[in-house]
Each structure stands twice: as C-alpha cells, then as structure tokens.
C-alpha atoms as an extended CHARMM CRD file, in Angstrom:
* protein
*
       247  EXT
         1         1  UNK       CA              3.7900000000      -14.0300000000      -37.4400000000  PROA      1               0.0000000000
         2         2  UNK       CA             -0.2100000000      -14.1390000000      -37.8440000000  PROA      2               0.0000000000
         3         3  UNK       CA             -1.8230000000      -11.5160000000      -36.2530000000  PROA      3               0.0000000000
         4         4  UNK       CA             -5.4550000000      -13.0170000000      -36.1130000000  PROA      4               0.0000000000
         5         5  UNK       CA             -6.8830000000      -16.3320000000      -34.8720000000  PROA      5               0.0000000000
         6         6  UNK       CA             -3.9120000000      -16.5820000000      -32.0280000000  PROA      6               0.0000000000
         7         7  UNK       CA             -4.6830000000      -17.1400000000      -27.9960000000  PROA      7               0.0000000000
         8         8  UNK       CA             -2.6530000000      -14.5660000000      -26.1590000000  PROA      8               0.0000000000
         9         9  UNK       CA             -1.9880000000      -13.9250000000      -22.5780000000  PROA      9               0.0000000000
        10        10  UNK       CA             -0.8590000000      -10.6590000000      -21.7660000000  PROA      10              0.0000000000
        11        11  UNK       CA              0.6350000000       -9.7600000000      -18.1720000000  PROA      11              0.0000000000
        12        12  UNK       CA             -0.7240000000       -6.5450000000      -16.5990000000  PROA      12              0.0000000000
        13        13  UNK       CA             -3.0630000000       -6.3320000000      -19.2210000000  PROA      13              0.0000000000
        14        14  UNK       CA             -5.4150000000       -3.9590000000      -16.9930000000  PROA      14              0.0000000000
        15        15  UNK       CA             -3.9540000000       -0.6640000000      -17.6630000000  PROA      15              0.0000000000
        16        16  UNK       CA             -1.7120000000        1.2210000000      -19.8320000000  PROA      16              0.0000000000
        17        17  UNK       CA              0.0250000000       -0.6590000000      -22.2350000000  PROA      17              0.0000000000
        18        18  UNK       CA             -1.1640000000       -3.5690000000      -21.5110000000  PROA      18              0.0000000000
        19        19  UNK       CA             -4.9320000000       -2.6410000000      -21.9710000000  PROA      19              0.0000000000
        20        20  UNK       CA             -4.1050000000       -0.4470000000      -25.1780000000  PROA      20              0.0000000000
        21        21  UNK       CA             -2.6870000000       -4.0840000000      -26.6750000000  PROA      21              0.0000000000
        22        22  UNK       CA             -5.1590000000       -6.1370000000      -25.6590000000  PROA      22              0.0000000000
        23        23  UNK       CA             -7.5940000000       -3.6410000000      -26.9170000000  PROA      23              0.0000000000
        24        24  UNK       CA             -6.0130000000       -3.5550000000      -30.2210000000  PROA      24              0.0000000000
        25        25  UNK       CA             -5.2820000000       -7.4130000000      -30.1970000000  PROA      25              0.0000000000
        26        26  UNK       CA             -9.1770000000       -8.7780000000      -29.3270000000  PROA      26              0.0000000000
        27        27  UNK       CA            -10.4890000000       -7.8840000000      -32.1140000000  PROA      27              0.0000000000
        28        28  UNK       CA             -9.2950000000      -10.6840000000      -33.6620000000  PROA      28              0.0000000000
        29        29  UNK       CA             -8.3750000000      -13.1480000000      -31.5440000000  PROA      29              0.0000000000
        30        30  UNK       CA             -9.0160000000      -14.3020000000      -28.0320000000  PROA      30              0.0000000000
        31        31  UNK       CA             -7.2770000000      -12.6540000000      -25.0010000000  PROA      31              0.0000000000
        32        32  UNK       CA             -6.0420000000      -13.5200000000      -21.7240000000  PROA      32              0.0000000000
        33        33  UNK       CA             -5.2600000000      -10.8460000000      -19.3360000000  PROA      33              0.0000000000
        34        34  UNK       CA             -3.7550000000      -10.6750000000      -16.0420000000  PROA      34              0.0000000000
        35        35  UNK       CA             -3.1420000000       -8.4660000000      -13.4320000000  PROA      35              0.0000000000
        36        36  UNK       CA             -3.0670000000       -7.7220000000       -9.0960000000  PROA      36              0.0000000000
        37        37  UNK       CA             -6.1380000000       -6.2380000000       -8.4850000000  PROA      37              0.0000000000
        38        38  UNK       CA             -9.7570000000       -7.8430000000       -9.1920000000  PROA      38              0.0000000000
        39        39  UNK       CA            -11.6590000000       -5.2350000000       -9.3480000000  PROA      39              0.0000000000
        40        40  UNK       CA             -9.9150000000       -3.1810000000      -12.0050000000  PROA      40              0.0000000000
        41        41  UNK       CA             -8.9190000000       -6.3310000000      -14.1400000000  PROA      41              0.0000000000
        42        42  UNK       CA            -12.3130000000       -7.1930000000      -14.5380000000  PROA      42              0.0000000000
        43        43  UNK       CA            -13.3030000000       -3.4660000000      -15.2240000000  PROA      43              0.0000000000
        44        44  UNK       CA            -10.9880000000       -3.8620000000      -17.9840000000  PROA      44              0.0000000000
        45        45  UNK       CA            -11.6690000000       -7.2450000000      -19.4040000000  PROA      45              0.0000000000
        46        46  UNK       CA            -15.8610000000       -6.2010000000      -19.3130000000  PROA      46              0.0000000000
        47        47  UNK       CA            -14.4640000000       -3.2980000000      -22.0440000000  PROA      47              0.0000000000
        48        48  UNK       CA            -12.7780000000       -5.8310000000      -24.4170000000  PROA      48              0.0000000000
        49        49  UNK       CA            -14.0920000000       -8.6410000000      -27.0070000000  PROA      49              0.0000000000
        50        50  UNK       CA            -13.1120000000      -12.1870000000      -26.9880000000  PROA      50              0.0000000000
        51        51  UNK       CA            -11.4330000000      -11.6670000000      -23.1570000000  PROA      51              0.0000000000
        52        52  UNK       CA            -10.5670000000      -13.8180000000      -20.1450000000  PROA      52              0.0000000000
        53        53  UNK       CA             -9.6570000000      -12.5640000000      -16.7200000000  PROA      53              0.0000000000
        54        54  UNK       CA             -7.0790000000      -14.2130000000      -14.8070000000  PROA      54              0.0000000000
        55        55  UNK       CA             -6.3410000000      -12.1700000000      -11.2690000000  PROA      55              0.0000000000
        56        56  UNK       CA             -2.5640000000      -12.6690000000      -10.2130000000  PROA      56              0.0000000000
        57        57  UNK       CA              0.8480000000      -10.9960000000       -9.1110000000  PROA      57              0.0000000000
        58        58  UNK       CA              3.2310000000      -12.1970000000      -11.6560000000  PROA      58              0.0000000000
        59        59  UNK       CA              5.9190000000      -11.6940000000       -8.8820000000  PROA      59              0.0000000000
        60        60  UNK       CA              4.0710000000      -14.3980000000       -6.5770000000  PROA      60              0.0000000000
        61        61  UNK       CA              5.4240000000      -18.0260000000       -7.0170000000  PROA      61              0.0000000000
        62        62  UNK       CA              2.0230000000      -19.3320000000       -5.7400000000  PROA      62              0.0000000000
        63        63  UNK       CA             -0.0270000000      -17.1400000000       -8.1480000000  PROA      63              0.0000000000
        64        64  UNK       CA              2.4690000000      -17.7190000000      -11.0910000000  PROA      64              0.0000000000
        65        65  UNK       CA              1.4450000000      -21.8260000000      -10.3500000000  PROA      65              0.0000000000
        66        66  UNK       CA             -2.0280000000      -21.1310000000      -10.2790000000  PROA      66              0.0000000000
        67        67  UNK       CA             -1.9700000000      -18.7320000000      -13.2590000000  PROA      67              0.0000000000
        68        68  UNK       CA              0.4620000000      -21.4310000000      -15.0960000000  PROA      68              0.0000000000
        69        69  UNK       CA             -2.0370000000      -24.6710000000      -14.0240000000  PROA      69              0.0000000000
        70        70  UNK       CA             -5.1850000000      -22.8310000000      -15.6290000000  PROA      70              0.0000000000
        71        71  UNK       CA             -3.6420000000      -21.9560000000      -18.8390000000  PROA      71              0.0000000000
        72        72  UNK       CA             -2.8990000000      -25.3450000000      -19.5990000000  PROA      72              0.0000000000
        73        73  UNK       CA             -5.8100000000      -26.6560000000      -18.8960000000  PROA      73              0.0000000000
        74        74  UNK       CA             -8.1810000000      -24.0090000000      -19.6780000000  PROA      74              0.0000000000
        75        75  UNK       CA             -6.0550000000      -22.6260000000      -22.7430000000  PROA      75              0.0000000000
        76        76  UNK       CA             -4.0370000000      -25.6160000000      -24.1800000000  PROA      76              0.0000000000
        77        77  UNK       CA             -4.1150000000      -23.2940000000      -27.6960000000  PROA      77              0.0000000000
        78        78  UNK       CA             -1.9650000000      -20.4980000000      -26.1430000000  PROA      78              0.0000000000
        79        79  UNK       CA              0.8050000000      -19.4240000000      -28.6490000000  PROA      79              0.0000000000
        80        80  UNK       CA              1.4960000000      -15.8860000000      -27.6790000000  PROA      80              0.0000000000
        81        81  UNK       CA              2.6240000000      -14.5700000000      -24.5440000000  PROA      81              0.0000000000
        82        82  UNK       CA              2.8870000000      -10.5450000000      -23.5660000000  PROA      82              0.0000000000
        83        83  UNK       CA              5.1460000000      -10.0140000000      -20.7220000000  PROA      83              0.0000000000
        84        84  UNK       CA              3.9480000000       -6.2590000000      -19.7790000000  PROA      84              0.0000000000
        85        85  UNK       CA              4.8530000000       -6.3940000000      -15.9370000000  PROA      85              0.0000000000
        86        86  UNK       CA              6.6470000000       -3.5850000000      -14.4230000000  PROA      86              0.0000000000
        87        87  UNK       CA              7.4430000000       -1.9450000000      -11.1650000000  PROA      87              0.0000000000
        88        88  UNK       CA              9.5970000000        1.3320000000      -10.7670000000  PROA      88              0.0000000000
        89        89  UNK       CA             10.9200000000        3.2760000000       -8.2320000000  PROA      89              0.0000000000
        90        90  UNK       CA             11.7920000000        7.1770000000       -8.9460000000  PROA      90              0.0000000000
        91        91  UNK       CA             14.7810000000        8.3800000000       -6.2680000000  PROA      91              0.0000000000
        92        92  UNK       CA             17.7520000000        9.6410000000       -6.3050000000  PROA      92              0.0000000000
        93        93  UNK       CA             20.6240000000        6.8980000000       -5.5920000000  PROA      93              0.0000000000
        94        94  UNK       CA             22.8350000000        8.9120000000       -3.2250000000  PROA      94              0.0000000000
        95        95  UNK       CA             19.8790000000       10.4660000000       -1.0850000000  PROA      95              0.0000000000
        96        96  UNK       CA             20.2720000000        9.3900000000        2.4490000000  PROA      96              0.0000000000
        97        97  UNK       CA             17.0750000000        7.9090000000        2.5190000000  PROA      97              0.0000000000
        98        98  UNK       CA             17.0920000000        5.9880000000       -0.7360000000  PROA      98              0.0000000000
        99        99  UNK       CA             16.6690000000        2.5860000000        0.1710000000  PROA      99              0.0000000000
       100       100  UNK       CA             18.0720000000        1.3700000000       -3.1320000000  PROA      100             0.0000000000
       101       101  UNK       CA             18.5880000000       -2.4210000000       -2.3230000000  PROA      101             0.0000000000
       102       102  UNK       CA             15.1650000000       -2.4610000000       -1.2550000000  PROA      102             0.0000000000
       103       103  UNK       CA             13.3170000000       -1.0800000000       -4.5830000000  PROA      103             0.0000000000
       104       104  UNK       CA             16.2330000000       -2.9440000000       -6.7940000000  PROA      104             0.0000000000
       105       105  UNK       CA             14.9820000000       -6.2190000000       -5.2630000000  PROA      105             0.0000000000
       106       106  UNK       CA             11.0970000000       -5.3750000000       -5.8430000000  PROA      106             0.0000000000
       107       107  UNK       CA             11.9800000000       -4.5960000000       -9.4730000000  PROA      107             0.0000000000
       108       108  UNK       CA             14.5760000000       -6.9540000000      -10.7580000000  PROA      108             0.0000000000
       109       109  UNK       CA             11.8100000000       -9.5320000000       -9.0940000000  PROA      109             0.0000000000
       110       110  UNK       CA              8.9750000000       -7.9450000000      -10.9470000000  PROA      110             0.0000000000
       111       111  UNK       CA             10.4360000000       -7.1260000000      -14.2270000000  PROA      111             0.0000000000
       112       112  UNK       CA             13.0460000000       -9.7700000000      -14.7410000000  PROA      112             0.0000000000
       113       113  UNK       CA             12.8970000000      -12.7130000000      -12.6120000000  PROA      113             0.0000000000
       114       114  UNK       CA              9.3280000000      -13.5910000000      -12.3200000000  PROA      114             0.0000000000
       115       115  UNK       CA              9.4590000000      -12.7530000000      -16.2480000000  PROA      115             0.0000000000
       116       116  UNK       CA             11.8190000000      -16.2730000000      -16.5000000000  PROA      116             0.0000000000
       117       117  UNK       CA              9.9640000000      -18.2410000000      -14.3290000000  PROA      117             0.0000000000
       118       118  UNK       CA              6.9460000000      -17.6090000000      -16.6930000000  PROA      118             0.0000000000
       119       119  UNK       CA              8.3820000000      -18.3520000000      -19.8600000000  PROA      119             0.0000000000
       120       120  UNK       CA             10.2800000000      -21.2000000000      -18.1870000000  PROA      120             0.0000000000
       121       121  UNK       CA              6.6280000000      -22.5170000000      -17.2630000000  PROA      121             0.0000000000
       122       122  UNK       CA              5.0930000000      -21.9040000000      -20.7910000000  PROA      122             0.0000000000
       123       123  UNK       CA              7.3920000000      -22.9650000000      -23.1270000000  PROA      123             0.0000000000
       124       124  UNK       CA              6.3060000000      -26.7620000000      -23.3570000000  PROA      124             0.0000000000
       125       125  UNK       CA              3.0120000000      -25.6490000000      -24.3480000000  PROA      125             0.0000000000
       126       126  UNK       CA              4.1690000000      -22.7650000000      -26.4540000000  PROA      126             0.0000000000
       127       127  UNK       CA              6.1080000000      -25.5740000000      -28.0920000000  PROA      127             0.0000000000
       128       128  UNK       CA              3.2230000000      -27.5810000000      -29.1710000000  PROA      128             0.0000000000
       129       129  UNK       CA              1.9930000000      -24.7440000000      -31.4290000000  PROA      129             0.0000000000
       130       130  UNK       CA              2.5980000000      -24.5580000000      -35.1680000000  PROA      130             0.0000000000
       131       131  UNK       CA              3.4570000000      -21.0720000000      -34.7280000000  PROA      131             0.0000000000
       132       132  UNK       CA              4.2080000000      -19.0560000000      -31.2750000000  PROA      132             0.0000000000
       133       133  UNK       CA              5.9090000000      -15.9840000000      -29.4910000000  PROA      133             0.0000000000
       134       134  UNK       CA              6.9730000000      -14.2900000000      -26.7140000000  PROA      134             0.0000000000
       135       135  UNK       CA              7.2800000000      -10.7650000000      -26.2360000000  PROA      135             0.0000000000
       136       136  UNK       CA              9.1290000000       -8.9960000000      -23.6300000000  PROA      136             0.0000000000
       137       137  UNK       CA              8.3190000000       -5.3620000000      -22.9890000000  PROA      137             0.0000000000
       138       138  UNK       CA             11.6840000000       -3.8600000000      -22.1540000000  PROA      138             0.0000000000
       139       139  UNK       CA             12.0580000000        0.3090000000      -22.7690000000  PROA      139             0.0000000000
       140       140  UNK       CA             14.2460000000        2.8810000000      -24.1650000000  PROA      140             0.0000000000
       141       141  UNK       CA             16.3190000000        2.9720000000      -20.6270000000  PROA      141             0.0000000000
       142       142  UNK       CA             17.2280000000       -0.2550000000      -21.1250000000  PROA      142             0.0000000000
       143       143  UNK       CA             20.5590000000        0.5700000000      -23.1780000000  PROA      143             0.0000000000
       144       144  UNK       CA             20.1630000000        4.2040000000      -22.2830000000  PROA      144             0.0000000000
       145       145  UNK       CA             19.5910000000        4.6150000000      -18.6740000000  PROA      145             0.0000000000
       146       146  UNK       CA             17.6250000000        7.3340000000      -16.6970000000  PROA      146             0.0000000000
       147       147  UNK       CA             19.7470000000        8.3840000000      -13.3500000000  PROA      147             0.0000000000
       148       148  UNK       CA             15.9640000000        8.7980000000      -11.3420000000  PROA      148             0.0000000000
       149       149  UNK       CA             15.2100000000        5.3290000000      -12.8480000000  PROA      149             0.0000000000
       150       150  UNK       CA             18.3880000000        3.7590000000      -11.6980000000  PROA      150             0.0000000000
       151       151  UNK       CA             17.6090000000        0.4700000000      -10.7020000000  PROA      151             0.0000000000
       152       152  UNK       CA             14.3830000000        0.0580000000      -13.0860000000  PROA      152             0.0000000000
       153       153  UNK       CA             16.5000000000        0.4580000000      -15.7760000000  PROA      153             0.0000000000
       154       154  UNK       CA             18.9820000000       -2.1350000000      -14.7970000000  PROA      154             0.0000000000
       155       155  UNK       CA             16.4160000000       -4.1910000000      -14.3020000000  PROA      155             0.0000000000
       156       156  UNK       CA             15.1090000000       -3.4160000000      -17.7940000000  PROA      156             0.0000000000
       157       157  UNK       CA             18.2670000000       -3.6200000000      -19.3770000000  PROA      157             0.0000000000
       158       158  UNK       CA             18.8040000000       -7.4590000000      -18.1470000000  PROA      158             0.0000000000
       159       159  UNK       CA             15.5160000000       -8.3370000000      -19.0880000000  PROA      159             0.0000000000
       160       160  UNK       CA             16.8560000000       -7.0110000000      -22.4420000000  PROA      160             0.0000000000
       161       161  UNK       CA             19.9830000000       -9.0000000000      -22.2930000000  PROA      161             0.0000000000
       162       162  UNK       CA             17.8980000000      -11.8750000000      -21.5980000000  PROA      162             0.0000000000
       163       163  UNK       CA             15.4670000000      -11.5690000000      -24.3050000000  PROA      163             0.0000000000
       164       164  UNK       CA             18.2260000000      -11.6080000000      -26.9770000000  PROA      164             0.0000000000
       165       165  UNK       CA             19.7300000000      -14.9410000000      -25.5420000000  PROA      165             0.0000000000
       166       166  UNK       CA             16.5020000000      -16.8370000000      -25.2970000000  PROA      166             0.0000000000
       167       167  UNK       CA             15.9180000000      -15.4900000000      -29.0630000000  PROA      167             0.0000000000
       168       168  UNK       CA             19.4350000000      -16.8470000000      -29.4250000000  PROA      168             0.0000000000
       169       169  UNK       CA             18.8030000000      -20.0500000000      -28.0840000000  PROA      169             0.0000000000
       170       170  UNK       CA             15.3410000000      -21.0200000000      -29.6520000000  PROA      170             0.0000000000
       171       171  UNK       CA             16.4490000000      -19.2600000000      -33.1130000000  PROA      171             0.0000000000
       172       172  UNK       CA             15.3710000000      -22.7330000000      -34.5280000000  PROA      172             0.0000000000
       173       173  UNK       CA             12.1400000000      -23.7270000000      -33.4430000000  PROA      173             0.0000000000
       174       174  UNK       CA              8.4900000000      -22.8000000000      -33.7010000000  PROA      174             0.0000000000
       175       175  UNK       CA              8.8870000000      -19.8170000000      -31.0560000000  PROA      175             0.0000000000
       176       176  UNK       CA             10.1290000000      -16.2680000000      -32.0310000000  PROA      176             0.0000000000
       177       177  UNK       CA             10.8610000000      -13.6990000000      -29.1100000000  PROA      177             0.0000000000
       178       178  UNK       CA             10.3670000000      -10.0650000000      -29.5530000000  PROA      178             0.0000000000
       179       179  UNK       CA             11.7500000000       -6.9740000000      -27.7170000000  PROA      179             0.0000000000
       180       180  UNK       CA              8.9910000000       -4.6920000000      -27.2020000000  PROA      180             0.0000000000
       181       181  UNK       CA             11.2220000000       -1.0120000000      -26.3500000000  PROA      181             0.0000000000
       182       182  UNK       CA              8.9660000000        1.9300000000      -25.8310000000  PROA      182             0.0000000000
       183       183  UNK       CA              9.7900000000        5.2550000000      -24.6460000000  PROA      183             0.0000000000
       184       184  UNK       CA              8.0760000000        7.3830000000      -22.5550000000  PROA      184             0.0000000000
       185       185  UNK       CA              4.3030000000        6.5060000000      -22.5820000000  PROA      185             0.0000000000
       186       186  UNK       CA              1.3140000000        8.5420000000      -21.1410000000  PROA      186             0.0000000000
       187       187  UNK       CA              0.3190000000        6.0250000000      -18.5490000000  PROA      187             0.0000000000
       188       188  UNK       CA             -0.9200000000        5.9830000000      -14.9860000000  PROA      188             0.0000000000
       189       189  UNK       CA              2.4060000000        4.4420000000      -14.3900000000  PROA      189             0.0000000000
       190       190  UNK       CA              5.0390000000        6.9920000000      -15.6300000000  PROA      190             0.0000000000
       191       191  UNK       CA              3.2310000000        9.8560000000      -13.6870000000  PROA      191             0.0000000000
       192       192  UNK       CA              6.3390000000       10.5850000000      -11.7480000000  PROA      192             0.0000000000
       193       193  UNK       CA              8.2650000000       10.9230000000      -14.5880000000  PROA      193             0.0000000000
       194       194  UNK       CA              6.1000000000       13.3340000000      -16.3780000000  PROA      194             0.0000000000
       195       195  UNK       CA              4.4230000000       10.6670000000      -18.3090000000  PROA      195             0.0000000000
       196       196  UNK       CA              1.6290000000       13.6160000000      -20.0330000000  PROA      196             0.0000000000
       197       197  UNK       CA              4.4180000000       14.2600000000      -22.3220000000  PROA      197             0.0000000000
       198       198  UNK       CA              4.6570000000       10.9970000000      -23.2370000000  PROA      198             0.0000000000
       199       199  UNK       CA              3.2340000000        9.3410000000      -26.3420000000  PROA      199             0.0000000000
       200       200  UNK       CA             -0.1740000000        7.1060000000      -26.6250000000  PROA      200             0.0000000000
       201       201  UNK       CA             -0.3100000000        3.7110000000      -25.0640000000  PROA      201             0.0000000000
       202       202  UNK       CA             -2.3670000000        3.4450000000      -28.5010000000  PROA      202             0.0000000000
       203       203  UNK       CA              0.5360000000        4.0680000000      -30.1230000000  PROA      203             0.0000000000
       204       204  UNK       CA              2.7920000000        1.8040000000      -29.0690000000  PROA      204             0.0000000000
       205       205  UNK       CA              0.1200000000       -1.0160000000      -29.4660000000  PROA      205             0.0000000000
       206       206  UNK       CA              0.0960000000       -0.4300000000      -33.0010000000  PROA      206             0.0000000000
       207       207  UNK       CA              3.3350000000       -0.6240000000      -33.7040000000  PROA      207             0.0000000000
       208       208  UNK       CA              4.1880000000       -3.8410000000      -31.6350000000  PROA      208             0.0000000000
       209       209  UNK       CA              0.8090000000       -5.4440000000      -33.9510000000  PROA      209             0.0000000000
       210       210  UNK       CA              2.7200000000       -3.9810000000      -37.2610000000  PROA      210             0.0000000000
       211       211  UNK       CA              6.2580000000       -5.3640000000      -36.2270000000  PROA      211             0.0000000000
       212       212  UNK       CA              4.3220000000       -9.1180000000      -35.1200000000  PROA      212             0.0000000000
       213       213  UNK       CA              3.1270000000       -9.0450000000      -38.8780000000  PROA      213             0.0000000000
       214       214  UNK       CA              6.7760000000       -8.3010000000      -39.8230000000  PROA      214             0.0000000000
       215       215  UNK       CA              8.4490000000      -10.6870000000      -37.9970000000  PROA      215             0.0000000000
       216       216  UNK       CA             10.2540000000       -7.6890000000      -36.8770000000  PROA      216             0.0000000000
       217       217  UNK       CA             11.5750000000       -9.1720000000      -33.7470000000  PROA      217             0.0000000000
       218       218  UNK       CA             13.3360000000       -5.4880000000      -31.8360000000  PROA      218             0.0000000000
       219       219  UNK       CA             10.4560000000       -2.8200000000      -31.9400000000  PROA      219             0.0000000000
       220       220  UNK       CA             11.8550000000        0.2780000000      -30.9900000000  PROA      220             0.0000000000
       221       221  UNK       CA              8.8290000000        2.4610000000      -30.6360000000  PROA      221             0.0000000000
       222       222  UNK       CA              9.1230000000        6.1380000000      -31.8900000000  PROA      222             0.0000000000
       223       223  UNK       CA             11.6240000000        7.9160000000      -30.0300000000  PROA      223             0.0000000000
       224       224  UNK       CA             13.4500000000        5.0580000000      -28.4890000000  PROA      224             0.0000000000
       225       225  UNK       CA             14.2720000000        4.0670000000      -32.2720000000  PROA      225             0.0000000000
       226       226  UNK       CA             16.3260000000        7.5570000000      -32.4780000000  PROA      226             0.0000000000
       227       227  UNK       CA             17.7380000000        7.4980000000      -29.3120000000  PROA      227             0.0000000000
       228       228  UNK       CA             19.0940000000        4.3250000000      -30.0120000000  PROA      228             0.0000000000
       229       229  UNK       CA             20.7300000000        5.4160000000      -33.3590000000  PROA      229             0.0000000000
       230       230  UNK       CA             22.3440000000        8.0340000000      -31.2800000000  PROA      230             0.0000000000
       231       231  UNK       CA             23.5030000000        5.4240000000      -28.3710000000  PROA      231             0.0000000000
       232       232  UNK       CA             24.9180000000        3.2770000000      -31.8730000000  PROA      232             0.0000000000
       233       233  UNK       CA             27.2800000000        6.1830000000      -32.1430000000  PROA      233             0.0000000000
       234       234  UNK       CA             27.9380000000        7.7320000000      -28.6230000000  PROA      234             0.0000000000
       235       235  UNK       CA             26.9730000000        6.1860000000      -25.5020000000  PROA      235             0.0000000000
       236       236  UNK       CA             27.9680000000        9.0760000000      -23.5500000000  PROA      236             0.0000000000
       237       237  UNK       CA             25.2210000000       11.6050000000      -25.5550000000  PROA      237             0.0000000000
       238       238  UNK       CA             22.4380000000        8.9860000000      -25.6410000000  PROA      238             0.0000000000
       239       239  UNK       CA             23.1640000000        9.1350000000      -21.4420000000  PROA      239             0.0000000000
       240       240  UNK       CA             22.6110000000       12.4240000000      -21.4220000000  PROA      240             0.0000000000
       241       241  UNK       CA             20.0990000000       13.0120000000      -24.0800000000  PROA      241             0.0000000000
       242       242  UNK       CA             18.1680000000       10.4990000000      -21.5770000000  PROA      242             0.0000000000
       243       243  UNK       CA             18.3980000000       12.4010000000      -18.7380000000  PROA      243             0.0000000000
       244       244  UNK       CA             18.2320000000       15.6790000000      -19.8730000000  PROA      244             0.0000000000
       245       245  UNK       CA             14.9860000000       15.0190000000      -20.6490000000  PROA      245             0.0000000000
       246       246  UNK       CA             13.5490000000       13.7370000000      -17.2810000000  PROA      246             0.0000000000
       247       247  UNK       CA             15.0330000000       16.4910000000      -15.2380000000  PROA      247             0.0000000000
C-alpha cells in the first residue's frame, strides 16, 4: 500500500491517536479529520499540513449522512479510511451501581456499529480507487480482555471479529482492511486506566505507517504483539497477564 499521494479520512482525528496519525500521515498526503467537538477539531486541524475539518459524532446517523454526503462530493479521491472512534467505560461489572447495559450500549454503538454503517457508506467510492483501505483501530483487549474494561473490550473484540470477515470477504478486490491493535497508549483517553505508563501515541502512528507500506494487514503494536504470542499459547495467562497489569 502507498503511503504518499493518498486522501485519508481519519475518525476522531482530534486527539490522541488519531492526531499522532494524522500528524504523521499529512506530510504527504491530504487529510480529513473528524471529530465531536468544533472547537478542538479545528485546534487540531490549524496544527497539521494538507488538512480538512469535518465536525461530527460518528455514532449520530444524521451526522454520519452529512459526513458521508460531503466526502463524496467534496473528496471523490478518498481511498483510505481510519476508523479511530472509541468510547469506554471503567467499572466494575458486579458493583451495585454499575449500569452495565447502559455503557455496553454507548460503546458497542460507538466502537462497532456506527464503525459498519461507515464503511457500509464508503465502500462504493472506496471501490472506484485503483488502490484503497480501511483500517480499524481495535486494541490489545480485544482477544485479551481487561475485567475494568469489560464491555469496551467486547465491544473491541467484535469490531475485531468483524474486521477479519470484511478482509475475508473483499480479499479480492482493490480494498485491503487492516487491524490496527495497540496497547496501552498515553492519551487523554486512557487516564483512568493509568494511561502515563502507556507508550507514545507517536509510536503507534509509526508503526501503523510502516505496516501500510508492508501490506502488513494485523499491526500489533509493541506490547500487544507479545501478549498475543502468550494468548497463542494460554488464554488463561494472557487473561491475567492483562489484568494484572491494570489493577
């Protein structure tokens, strides 16, 4: 997969991981970022080359339309799509107060469903390219699950699921799908889960623009790579390797 000269949209491209990619990816080829809140998205747009702002909640039907509706006509030439949303809840499942259904819903919605509606939306122009790709971010609790993560990581872990069929499924056309599976990144985002141990946004960023060059379609970034060598093996130690570390 080229690296340079490609039109990419990259959901919640505002902070984190997002940003760091987009960052990285400008450079050398023209961006589209989107993301909930105006102010900050165009904060972070103003701080990268060759970048559009799009404001939108990737869980919103309305907003995907609108979002969907200007990239075809304002970006016809889109061949690569980021999907970087995520929302998580931190509780414990059998607290008294934990709401579970509730934060499931919000997250399956955010980081799986509105994630096929997209792609469902984008593939006939995606299609039209001579060359094109999707890339899910999933994470390292997506085979390995953390217990405080519970229902983010089931969400994560269909979203995997899913990724490999629709690489499955369009295994013979233009459109390659990559698994994007980092572990725990210093973001705004994993503060609850001690995210200052965590490594780089950079970092991960790097590696998914190495692995695009590569056609190296699951990126397991850093430590997920070895936890998944160790989930290969034993399930049951991955589990707890996984949680250990989060307590």
């Amino acid at each position: 997969m080229k690296t340079s000269n490609n039109k990419i949209l990259i959901i919640g491209g505002s902070a984190g991981i997002g940003f760091s990619i987009a960052q990285l990816l400008s450079a050398d080829n023209k961006v589209v970022i989107t993301g909930r809140n105006a102010a900050r998205l165009q904060a972070a747009a103003a701080k990268l080359k060759n970048t559009t702002a799009i404001v939108g909640d990737i869980s919103d039907a309305a907003d995907v339309d609108r979002l969907v509706e200007q990239v075809y006509r304002e970006h016809p030439d889109l061949n690569i799509v980021i999907n970087n949303a995520g929302k998580a809840f931190v509780y414990d499942l059998a607290a008294e107060q934990a709401a579970g259904y509730d934060k499931a819903g919000q997250e399956i919605l955010t980081n799986y469903l509105s994630i096929i509606r997209l792609n469902e939306k984008l593939l006939p122009l995606l299609r039209r390219q001579a060359q094109a790709a999707i890339v899910n971010v999933t994470s390292i609790v997506a085979f390995a699950p953390g217990a405080r993560l519970a229902t983010y990581a089931a969400s994560k872990a269909a979203l995997r699921s899913y990724t490999q069929s629709l690489r499955y499924t369009l295994r013979s056309t233009n459109i390659k799908v990559f698994e994007l599976m980092p572990p725990l990144v210093d973001t705004e985002f994993s503060t609850q889960i001690n995210g200052h141990l965590g490594i780089k946004p950079e970092v991960v960023a790097e590696d998914l623009v190495k692995a695009l060059s590569e056609d190296r379609l699951e990126i397991r970034v850093a430590g997920t790579d070895d936890l998944y060598k160790v989930f290969l093996s034993s399930p049951e130690q991955a589990l707890e390797i996984i949680n250990s570390s989060r307590e």
